[in-house]
C-alpha positions as CSV (number, residue, x, y, z in Angstrom):
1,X,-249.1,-58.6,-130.2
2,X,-245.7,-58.8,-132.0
3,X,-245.5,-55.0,-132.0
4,X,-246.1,-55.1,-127.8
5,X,-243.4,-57.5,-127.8
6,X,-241.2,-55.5,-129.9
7,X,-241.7,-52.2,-128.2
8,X,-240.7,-53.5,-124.7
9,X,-237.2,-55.8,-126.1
10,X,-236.7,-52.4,-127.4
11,X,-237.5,-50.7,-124.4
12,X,-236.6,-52.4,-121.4
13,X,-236.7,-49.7,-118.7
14,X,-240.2,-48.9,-120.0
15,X,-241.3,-52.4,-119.8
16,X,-239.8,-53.1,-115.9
17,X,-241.6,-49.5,-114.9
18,X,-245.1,-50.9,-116.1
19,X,-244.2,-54.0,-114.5
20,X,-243.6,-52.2,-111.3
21,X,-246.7,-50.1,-111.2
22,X,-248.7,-53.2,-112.1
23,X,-247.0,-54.9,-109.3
24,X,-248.1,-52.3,-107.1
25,X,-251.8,-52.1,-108.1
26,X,-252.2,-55.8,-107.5
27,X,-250.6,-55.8,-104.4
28,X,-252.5,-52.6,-103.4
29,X,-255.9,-54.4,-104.9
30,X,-255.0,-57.6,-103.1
31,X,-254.6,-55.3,-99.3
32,X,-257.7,-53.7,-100.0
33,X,-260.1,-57.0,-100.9
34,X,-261.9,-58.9,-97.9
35,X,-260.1,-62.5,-99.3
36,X,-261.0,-62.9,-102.9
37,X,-257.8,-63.7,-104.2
38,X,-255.1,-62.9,-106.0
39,X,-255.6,-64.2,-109.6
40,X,-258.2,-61.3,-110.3
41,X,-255.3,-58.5,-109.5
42,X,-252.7,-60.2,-111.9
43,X,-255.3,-60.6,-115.2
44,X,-255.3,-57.0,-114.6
45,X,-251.8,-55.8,-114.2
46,X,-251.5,-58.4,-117.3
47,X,-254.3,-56.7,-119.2
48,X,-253.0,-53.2,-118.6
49,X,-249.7,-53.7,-119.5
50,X,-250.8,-55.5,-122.8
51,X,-253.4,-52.6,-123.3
52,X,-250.1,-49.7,-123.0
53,X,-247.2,-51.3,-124.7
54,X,-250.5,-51.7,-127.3
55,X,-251.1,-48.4,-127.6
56,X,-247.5,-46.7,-127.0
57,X,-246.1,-49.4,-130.0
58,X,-249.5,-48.1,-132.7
59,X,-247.8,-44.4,-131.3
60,X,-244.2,-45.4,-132.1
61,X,-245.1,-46.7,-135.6
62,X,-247.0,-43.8,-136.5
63,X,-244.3,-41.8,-135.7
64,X,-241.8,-43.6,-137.6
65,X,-244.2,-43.3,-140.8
66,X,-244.1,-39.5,-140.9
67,X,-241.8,-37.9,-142.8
């Protein structure tokens, strides 16, 4: 989790464009429901965003590694 944390303070730009699009699938998710709420959506966006910076951060690392 540190390493997500890491890689977005060290990429902020990255980190506001994940926001954005997450932004925009729960809002999009939220249009397209018949009322269910809004929580749902959010867990999501939250998820995905963790799930990304997760996996671009173990990319980042590995790259720093090779010689």
């Amino acid at each position: 989790m540190r390493s997500v944390i890491a890689f977005y303070r060290a990429r902020p730009v990255i980190g506001l464009v994940v926001f954005a699009i997450g932004l925009a699938i729960a809002v999009a998710t939220v249009m397209l429901q018949d009322g269910d709420g809004v929580i749902l959506p959010i867990a999501f966006t939250a998820f995905m965003g963790i799930l990304v910076g997760s996996v671009l951060a173990i990319g980042q690392r590995r790259k720093q590694r090779e010689p």
